[in-house]
DRENSELUM-649838 format. One line per field, with one value per atom (N, C-alpha, C): residue number from 1; x, y, z; atom name. Coordinates in steps of 0.02 Angstrom, whole numbers. Example, Ala and Ser with C-alpha at 12.3 -4.5 7.8 and 13.67 -1.06 7.14 Angstrom:
2
resi: c(1	1	1	2	2	2)
c1: c(660	615	660	642	684	645)
c2: c(-284	-225	-165	-112	-53	2)
c3: c(390	390	390	354	357	394)
name: c(N	CA	C	N	CA	C)
//
This chain:
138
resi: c(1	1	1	2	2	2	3	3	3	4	4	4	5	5	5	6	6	6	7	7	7	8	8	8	9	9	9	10	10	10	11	11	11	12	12	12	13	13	13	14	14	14	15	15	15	16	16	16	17	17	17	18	18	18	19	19	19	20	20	20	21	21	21	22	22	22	23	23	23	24	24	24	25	25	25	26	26	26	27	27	27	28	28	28	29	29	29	30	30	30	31	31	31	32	32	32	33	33	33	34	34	34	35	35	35	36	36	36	37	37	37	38	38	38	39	39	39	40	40	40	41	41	41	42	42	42	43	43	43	44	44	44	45	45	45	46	46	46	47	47	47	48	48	48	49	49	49	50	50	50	51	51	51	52	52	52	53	53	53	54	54	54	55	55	55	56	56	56	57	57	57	58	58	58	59	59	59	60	60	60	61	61	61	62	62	62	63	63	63	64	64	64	65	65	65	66	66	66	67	67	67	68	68	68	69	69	69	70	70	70	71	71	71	72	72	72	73	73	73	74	74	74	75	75	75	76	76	76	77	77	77	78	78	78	79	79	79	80	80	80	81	81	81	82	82	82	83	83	83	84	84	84	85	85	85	86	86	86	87	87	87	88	88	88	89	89	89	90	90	90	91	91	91	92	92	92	93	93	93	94	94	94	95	95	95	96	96	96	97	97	97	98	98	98	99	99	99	100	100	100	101	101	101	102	102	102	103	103	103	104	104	104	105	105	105	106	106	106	107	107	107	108	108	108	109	109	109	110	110	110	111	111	111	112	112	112	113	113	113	114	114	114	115	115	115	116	116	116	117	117	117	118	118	118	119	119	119	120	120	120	121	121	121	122	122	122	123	123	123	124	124	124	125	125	125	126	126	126	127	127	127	128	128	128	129	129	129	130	130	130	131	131	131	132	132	132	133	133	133	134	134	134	135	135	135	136	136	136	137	137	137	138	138	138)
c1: c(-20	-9	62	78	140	208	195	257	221	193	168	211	221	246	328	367	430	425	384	385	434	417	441	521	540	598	628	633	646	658	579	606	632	655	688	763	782	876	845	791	827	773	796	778	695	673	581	559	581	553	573	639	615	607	598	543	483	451	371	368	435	419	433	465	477	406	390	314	293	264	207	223	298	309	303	306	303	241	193	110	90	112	89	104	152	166	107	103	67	-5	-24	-96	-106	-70	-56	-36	3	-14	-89	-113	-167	-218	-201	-273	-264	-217	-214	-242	-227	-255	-321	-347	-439	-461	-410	-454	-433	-416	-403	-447	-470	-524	-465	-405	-351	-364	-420	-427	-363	-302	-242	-199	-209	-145	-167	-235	-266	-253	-251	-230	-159	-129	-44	-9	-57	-58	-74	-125	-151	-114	-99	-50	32	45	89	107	39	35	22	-26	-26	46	86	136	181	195	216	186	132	112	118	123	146	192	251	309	299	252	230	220	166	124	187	253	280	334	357	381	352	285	259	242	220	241	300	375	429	456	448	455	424	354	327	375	399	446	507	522	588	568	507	470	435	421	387	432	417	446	415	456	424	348	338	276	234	248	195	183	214	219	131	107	41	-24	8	-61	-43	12	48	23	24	5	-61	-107	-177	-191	-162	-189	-153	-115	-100	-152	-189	-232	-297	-316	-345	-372	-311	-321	-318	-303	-294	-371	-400	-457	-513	-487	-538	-525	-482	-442	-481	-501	-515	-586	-634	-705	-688	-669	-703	-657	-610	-561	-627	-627	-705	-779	-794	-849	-815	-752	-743	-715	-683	-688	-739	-793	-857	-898	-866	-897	-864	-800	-762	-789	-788	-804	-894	-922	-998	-1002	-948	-956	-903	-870	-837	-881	-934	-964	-958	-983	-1010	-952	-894	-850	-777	-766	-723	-714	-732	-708	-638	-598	-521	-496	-541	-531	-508	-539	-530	-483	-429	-356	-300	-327	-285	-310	-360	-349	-329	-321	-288	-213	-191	-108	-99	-128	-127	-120	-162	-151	-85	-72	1	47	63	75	103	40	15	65	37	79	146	163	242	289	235	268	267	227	205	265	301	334	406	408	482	489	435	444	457	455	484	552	584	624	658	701	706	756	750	775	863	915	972	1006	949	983	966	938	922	948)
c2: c(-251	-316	-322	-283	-271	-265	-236	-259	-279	-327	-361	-428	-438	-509	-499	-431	-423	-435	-414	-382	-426	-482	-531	-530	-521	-539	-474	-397	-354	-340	-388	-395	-444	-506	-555	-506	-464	-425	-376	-339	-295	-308	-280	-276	-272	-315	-335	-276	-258	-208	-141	-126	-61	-35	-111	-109	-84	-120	-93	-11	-8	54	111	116	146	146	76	71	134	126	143	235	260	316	363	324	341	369	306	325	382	382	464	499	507	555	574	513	503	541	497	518	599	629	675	714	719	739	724	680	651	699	751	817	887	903	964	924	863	834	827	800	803	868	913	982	1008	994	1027	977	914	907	866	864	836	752	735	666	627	640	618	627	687	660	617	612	563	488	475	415	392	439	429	426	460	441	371	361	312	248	241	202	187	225	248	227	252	198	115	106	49	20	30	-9	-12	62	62	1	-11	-56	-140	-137	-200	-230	-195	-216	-219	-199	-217	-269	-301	-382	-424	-434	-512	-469	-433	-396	-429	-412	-427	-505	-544	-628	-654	-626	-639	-634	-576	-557	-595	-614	-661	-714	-764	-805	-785	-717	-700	-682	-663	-617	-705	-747	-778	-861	-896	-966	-1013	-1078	-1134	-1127	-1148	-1179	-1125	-1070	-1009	-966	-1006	-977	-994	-1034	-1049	-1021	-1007	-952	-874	-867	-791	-778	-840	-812	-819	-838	-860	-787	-759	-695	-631	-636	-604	-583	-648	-660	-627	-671	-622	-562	-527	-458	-421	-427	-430	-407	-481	-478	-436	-442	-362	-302	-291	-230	-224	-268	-281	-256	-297	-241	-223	-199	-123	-52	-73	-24	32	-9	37	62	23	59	122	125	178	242	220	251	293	245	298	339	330	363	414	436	493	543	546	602	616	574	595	618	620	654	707	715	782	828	809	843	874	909	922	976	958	1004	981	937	902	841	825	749	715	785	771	744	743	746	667	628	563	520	560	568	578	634	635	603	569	504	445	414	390	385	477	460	458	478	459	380	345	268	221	263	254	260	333	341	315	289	256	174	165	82	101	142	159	162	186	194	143	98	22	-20	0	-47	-41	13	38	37	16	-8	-101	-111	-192	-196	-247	-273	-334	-344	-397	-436	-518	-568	-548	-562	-555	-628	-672	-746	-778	-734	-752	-732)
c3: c(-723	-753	-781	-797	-835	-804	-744	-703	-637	-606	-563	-594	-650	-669	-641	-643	-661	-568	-531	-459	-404	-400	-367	-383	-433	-455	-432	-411	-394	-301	-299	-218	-195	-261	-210	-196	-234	-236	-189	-182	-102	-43	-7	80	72	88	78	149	189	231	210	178	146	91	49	-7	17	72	101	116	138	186	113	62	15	-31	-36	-83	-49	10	37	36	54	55	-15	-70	-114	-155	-130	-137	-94	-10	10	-40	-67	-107	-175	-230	-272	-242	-195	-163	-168	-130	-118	-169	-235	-305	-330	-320	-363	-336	-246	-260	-284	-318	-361	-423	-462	-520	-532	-453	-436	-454	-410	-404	-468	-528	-584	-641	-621	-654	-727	-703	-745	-754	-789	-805	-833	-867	-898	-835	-802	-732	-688	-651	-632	-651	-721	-731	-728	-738	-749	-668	-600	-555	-522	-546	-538	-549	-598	-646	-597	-583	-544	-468	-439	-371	-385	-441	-440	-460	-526	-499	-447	-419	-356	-303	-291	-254	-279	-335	-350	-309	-301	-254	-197	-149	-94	-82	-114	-92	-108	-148	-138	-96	-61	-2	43	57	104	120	66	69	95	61	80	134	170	216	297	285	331	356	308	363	389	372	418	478	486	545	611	571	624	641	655	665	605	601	559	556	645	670	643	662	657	584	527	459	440	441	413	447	524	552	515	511	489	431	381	315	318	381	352	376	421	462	408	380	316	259	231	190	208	273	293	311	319	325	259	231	150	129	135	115	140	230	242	220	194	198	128	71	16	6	71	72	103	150	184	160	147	112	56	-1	-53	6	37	99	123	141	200	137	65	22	3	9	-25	59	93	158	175	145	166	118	71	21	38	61	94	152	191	252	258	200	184	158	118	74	27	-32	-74	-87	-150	-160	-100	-67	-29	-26	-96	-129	-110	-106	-104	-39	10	89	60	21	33	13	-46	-49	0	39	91	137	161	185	183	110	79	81	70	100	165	215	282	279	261	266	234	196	157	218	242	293	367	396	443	442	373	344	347	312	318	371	430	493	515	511	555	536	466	449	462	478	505	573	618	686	681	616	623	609	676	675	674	617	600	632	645	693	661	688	677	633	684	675	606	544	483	428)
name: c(N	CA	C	N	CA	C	N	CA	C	N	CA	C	N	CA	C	N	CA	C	N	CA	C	N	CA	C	N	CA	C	N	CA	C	N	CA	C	N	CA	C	N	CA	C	N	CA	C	N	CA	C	N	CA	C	N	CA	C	N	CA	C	N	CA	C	N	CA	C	N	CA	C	N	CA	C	N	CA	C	N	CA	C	N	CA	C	N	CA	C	N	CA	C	N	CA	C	N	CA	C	N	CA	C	N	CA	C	N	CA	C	N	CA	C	N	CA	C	N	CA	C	N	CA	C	N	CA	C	N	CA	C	N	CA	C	N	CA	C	N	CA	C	N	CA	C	N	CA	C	N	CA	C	N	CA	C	N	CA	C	N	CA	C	N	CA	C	N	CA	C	N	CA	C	N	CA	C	N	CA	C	N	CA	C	N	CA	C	N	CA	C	N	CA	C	N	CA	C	N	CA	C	N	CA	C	N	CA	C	N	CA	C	N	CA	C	N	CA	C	N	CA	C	N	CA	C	N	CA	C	N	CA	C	N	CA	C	N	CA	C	N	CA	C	N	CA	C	N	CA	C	N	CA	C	N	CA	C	N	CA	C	N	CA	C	N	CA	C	N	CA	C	N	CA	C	N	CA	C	N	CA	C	N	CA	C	N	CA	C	N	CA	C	N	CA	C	N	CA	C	N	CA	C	N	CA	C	N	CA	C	N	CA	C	N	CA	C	N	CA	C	N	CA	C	N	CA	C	N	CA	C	N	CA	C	N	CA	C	N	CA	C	N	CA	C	N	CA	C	N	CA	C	N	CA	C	N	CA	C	N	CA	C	N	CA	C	N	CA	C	N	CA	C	N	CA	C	N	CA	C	N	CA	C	N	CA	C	N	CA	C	N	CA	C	N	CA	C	N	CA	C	N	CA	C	N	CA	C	N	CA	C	N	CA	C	N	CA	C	N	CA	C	N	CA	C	N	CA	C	N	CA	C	N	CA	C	N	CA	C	N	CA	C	N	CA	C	N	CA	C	N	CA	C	N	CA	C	N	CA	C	N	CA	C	N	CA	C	N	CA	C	N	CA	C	N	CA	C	N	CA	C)
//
């Protein structure tokens, strides 16, 4: 909450794609601290992680708004952002489903598997976003 208000104003001054690609590299990282903290049962680093990616990710989402009309045409700004939103929102449920399905099919004492799935998806995003290239003519 606290810097989600400041957020916008940080990515209007730099580069909205490697704002994304930095968010996102940054949380592998976090994620990826956050399973020695699991496996130490460290409830205070856990949160200070936590804390951490989330504002890290703050700067993602008006990145990622901003960034939409450099990427598409006039015409095509209002399917872009609806297919944006959209995905958003799936990503919104099924994201907690596939959360609570990794640590059950890791099993019992491999809770953590679902952290490092987690930074894999950090990951994954990171890479997706550094295969975009941006129009010259803007």
């Amino acid at each position: 909450l606290l810097f989600g208000l400041l957020a916008g104003v940080f990515v209007d001054r730099w580069d909205r794609r490697k704002t994304m690609l930095v968010s996102d590299l940054v949380r592998v990282v976090l994620a990826l601290f956050m399973i020695p903290a699991f496996l130490a049962a460290s409830l205070p680093a856990m949160f200070v992680l936590a804390c951490l990616m989330s504002t890290v990710g703050t700067l993602f989402g008006p990145a990622k708004t901003a960034l939409i009309p450099r990427l598409v045409s006039k015409e095509q700004l209002l399917s872009a952002n609806a297919l944006s939103q959209t995905s958003q929102m799936l990503a919104t449920m099924i994201g907690p489903a596939l959360a609570a399905f990794t640590p059950a099919t890791a099993g019992s004492g491999h809770e953590w598997v679902a952290l490092l799935v987690d930074s894999a998806t950090f990951l994954v995003s990171a890479f997706t976003f550094r295969l975009i290239l941006l129009p010259s003519t803007f």
